[in-house]
C-alpha positions in Angstrom: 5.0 7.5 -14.1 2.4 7.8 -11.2 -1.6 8.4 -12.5 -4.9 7.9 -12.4 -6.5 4.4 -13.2 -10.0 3.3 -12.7 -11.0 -0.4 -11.8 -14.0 -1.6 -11.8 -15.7 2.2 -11.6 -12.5 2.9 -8.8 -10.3 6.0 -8.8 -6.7 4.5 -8.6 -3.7 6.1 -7.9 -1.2 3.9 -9.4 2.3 4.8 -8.2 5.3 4.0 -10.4 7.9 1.1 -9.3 10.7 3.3 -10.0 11.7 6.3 -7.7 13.0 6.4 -4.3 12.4 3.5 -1.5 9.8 4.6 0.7 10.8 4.4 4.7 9.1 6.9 6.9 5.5 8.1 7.6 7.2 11.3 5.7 7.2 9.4 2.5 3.5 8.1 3.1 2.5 11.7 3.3 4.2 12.8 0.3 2.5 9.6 -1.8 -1.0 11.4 -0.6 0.2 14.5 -1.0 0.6 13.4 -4.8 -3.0 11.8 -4.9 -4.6 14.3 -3.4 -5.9 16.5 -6.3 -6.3 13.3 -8.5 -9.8 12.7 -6.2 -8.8 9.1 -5.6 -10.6 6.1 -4.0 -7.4 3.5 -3.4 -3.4 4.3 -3.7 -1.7 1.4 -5.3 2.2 1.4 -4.0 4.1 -1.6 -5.9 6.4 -3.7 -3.2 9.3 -2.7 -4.9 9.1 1.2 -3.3 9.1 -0.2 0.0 12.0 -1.3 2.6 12.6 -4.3 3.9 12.2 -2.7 7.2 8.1 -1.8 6.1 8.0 -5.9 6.5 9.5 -6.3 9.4 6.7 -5.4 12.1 9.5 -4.8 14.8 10.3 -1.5 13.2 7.1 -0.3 13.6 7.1 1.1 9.7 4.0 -0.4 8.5 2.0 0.7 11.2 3.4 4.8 11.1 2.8 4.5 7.2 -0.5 3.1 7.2 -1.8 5.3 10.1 -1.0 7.9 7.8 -3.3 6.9 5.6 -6.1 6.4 7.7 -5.6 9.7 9.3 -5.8 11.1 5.7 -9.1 8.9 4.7 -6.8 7.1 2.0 -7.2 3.3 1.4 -3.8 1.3 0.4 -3.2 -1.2 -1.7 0.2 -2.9 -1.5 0.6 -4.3 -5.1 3.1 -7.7 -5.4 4.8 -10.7 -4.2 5.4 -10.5 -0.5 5.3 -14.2 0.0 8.9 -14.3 1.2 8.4 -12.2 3.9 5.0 -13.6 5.2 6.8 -16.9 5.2 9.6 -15.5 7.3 7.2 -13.7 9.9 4.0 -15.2 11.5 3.0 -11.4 13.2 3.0 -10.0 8.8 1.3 -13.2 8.4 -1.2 -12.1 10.9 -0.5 -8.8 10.2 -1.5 -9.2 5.9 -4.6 -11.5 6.9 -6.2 -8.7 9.3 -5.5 -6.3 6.9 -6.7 -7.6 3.7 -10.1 -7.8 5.8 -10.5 -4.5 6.3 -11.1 -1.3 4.3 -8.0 0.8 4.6 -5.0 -1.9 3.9 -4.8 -4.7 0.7 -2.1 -6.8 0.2 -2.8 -8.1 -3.1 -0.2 -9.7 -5.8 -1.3 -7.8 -9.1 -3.7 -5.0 -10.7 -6.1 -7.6 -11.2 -6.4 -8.5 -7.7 -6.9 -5.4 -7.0 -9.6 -4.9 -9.2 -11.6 -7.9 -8.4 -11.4 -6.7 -5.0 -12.9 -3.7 -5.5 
């Protein structure tokens, strides 16, 4: 069940593994929608609500979700194992390493990465 966790003094909306896949901006909107009254620094989404298609740049997915959250002032953290599809594509590669510099997008493999990055 989706709630509220705090890391290291940091709001986090932990969304549950199970429910449906998440493949439009729609769906982005409707994970902030839930967050919204929970006054929440980071959303954590787990890999395993997410398409194929979100890691496959081509798409254009991962860029209309996370704009999404920009436009809403949301940071997101993608929690798991994405290691497969980095290795298949050298633009998510890119794409991860930009990102996990930044403020609004993580890719990070657990709740503890998470936490010591914030």
């Amino acid at each position: 069940m989706s709630g509220v966790k705090t890391l290291n003094s940091v709001r986090v909306w932990l969304c549950d593994a199970e429910g449906p896949r998440l493949s439009s901006g729609r769906d982005a909107t409707d994970i902030i929608g839930d967050a919204y009254g929970a006054e929440v620094d980071v959303i954590a989404l787990p890999t395993a609500r997410l398409t194929d298609d979100f890691f496959d740049l081509r798409t254009r997915l991962a860029g209309e979700f996370v704009q999404k959250f920009v436009n809403y002032g949301a940071a997101l953290a993608i929690i798991g194992d994405i290691s497969a599809h980095v290795a298949a594509s050298t633009a998510l590669r890119d794409f991860v390493y930009e990102s996990n510099r930044g403020r609004h997008l993580w890719f990070v493999d657990d709740l503890e990465a998470l936490a010591a990055r914030l």
